[in-house]
N, C-alpha and C positions, 0 to 999 in steps of 0.2 A: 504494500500500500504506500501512498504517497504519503512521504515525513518519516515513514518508520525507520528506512535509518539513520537517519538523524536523532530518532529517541532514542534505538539499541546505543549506538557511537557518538556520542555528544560532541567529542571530538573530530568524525571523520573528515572536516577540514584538513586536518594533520596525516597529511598524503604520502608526504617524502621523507625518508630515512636516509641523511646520510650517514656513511661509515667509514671511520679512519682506521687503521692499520698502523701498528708501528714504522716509523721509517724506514727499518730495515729488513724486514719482510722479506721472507724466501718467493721469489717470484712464482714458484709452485705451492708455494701456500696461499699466494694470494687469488691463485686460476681457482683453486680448492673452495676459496671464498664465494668467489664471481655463482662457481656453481650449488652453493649453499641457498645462497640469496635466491636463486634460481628459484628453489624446491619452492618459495615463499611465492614470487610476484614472477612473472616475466619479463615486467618494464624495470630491466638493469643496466645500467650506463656505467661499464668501467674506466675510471679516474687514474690512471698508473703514476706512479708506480703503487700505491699503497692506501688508496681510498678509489670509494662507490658510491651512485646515487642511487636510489631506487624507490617506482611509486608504487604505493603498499595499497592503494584504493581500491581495488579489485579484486583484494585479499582477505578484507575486512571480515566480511561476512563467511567465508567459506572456514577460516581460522575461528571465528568468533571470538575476535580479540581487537580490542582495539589498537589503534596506532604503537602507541607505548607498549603494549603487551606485545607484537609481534620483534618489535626493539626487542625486549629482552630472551624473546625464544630464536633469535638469531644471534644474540651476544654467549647466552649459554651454546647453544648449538658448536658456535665454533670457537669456544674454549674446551666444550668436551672432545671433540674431534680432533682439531689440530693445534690445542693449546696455544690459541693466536684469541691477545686480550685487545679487543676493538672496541672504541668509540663510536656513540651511535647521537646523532643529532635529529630530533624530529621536530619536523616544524609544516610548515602549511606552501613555504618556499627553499626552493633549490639553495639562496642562500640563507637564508635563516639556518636550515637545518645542516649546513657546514659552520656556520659560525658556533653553534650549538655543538654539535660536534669536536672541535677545538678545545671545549675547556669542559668537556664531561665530566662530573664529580664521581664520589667512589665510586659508584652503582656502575659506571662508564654507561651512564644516559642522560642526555638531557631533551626536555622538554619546553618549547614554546608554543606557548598557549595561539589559537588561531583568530583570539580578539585583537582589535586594533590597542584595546588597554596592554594587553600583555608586549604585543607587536613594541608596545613604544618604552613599557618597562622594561626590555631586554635588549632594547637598540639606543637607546638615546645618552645613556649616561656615558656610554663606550666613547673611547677616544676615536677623533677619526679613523686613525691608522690602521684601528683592528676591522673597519668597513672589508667586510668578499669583495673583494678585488680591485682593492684602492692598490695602487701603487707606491713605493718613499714616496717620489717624487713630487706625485699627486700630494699625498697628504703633507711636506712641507709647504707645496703653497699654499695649499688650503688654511695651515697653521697663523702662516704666516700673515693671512689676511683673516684672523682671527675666529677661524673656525673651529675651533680646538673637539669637539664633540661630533657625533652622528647627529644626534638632538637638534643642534645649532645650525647642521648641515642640508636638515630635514625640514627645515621653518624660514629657510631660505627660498627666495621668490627663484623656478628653474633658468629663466633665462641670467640670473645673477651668476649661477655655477656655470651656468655657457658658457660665460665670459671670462671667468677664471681659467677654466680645463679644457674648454671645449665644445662645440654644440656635441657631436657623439659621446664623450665621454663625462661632460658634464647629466647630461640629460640621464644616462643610465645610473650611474653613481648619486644623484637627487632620486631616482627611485629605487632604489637599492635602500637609502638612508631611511625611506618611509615602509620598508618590508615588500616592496614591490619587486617580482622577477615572471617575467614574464617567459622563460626559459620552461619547457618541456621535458624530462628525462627521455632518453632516446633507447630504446635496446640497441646494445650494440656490443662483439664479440669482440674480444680482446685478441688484434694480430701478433701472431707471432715473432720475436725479434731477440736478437741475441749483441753485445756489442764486447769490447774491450777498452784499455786503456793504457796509454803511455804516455809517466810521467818522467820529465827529465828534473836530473839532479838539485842543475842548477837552470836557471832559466837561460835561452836560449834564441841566438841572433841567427845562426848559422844555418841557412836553407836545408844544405845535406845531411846533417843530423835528423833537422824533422822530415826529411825523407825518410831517410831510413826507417825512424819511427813505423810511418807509412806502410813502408813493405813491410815491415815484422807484425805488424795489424794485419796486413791483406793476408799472411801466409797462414798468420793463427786461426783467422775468420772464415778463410777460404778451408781449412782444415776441420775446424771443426762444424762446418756444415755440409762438408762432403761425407766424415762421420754419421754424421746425424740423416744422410738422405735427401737435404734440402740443397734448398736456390734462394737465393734473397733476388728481391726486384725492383730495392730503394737501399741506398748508400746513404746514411748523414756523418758530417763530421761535424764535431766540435772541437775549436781551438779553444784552449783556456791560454789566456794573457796573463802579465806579469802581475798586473790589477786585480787579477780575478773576476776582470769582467771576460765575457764567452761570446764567440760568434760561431755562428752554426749554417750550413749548407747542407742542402739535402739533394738529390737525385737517382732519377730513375737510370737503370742499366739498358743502354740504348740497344743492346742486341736482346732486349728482354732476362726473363729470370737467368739467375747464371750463381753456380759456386767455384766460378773458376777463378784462379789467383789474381793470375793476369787482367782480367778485367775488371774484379776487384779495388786491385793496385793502381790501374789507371784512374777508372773514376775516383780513387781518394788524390792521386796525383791535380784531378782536373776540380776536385772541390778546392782544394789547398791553393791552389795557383786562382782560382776565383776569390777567394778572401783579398788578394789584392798587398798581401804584406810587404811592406819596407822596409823600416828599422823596427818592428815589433818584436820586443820580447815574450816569445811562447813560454809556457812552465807544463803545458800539458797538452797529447791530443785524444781524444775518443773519435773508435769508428763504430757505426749501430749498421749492422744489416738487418734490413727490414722488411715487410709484408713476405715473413717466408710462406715456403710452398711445396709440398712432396715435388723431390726431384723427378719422379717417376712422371710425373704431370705438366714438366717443361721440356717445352721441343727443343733441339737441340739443331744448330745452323750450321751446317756442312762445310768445310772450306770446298773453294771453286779452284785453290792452289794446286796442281798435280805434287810441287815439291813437299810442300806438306808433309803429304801423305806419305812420302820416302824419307825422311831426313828429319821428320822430328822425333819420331820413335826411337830411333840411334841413338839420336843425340841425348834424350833424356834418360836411358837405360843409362850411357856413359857418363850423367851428370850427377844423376842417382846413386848409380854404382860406388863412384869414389865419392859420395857423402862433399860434393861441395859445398860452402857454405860461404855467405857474407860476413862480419861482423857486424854488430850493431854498435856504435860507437859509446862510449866508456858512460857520456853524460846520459844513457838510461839505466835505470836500475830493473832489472828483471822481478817480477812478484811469480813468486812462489804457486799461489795457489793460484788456480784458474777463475779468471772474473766467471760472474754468474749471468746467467739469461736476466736481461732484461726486456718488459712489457713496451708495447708503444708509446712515444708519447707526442698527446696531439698540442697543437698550438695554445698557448697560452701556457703553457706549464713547463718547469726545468728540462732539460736537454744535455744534462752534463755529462750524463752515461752512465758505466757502471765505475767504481772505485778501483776494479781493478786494473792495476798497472805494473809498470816494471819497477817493484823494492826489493830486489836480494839480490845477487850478484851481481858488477859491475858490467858485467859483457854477457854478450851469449851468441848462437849465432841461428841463424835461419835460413833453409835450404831455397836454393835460387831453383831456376827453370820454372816450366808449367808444371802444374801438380795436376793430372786430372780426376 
């Protein structure tokens, strides 16, 4: 009947659940998570590395539980399973129920009520900075022209914040401030992607060292997805600068998917030489291959060379055989353990990769030729 769920559910305004993860999160614990959440709702939006949205409205009645109760049969659920202690934000908006999320007390739940009273009790007191997805930036001018509050931010006439930040960013960021998002959870499957890293000792002017870099990425990358069976069919790099600020390019592999060294190697060659560097001091690079794909499932492009086909089989049995190798040069340190899979990540969110890099031995060395 019309109203009744509004009497069972008082609350079912309180549609969106979001859920954080510890930072450091086994990226198969967190696929483990995606399909958890699953058993609950359909509508799951993964957040990578380590948070999810998802709308619970359609779940209400079938669970017979309200918003808050299915929060906690998912927070239990997956501390009994994979002993992974998640934060769970529920609110009536996408960002509401991340900012809630953020500072979950013991229970690891928090609740915003889906009144405009509560909406302003849980938003206004707040400094700007902690507004979903203010930027420093943003929020020192804002500061700086005495906006020091969400509350102060929110009682602001919107073309005043145009004028400040921007008509697109002011305008979102003014409804943002008042509990307004008009964003949708999207279902959407988490692509597969795996990356590495290499950090140099000291930081770093000298073009051929971050080559090398380079190729000692493509050989590990190229290696451990021919292991694995795949092909990637997106390359990103991140340079990390001496600053610690990060510039990042991405590209598709022009002969399509491919886990081959060589091609690999060049497109991290053709992103690196697109950054444009002069006198930059690098201290780190990440490479992420991405949107992989069962190799079995990617065609494969014939050479049209007849020499090809005679002369590079020889050549690679003979390059093989005697274990040739390059150095990498002194200023990386080799890590030990093997960086881990990491999840996609989409626009708007860190790009810095995974941590692993080269810290243990001073040199090491990496075999040349094609590998197929």
């Amino acid at each position: 009947m019309p109203g009744q769920h509004d009497a069972t559910f008082p609350d079912s305004a309180l549609r969106i659940l979001h859920l954080r993860c510890p930072a450091d999160v086994d990226p198969q614990v967190y696929r483990l998570l995606l399909g958890l959440v699953a058993e609950v709702t359909p509508v799951v939006q993964a957040l990578p590395p380590s948070a999810l949205v998802a709308d619970v409205s359609g779940s209400l009645r079938y669970f017979d539980r309200d918003p808050s109760g299915l929060a906690r049969m998912i927070r239990t659920r997956a501390l009994a399973r994979y002993g992974l202690d998640v934060k769970v934000g529920v609110a009536s908006t996408w960002a509401l129920a991340a900012m809630a999320s953020n500072e979950a007390g013991p229970g690891g739940i928090r609740t915003v009520g889906a009144t405009r009273e509560d909406v302003e009790a849980f938003l206004y007191p707040r400094p700007v900075g902690e507004l979903y997805g203010i930027g420093h930036a943003q929020a020192r001018t804002l500061t700086a022209f005495g906006v020091h509050t969400i509350g102060i931010l929110a009682t602001l006439p919107e073309s005043t914040v145009q004028r400040i930040l921007g008509g697109r960013s002011g305008r979102l960021l003014h409804e943002r401030a008042k509990g307004i998002d008009r964003r949708a959870v999207v279902p959407s499957d988490l692509p597969y992607s795996t990356s590495a890293q290499r950090r140099f000792t000291i930081d770093t002017l000298d073009p051929t060292t971050v080559r090398a870099a380079l190729l000692s990425l493509a050989v590990e990358l190229g290696d451990r997805l021919r292991s694995r069976q795949q092909a990637a069919r997106t390359v990103t790099l991140t340079v990390t600068l001496a600053g610690r600020s990060q510039i990042t390019r991405s590209r598709r592999l022009e002969g399509g998917p491919s886990a081959h060294t060589d091609d690999l190697r060049q497109t991290l060659y053709d992103l690196y030489a697109d950054c444009g560097f002069q006198r930059a001091r690098i201290r780190a690079v990440t490479a992420r291959c991405e949107q992989l794909q069962d190799a079995a499932r990617t065609p494969e492009q014939l050479s049209l060379d007849p020499s090809a086909t005679t002369s590079s089989a020889p050549r690679a049995r003979s390059t093989h055989s005697t274990a040739a190798s390059v150095p990498v040069p002194s200023a990386l340190r080799p890590r030990t353990d093997e960086p881990s899979d990491a999840p996609f990540t989409t626009p708007g969110q860190s790009e810095a990769g995974d941590s692993g890099g080269f810290r243990g031995a001073s040199t090491r060395t990496v075999p040349t030729g094609h590998i197929a």
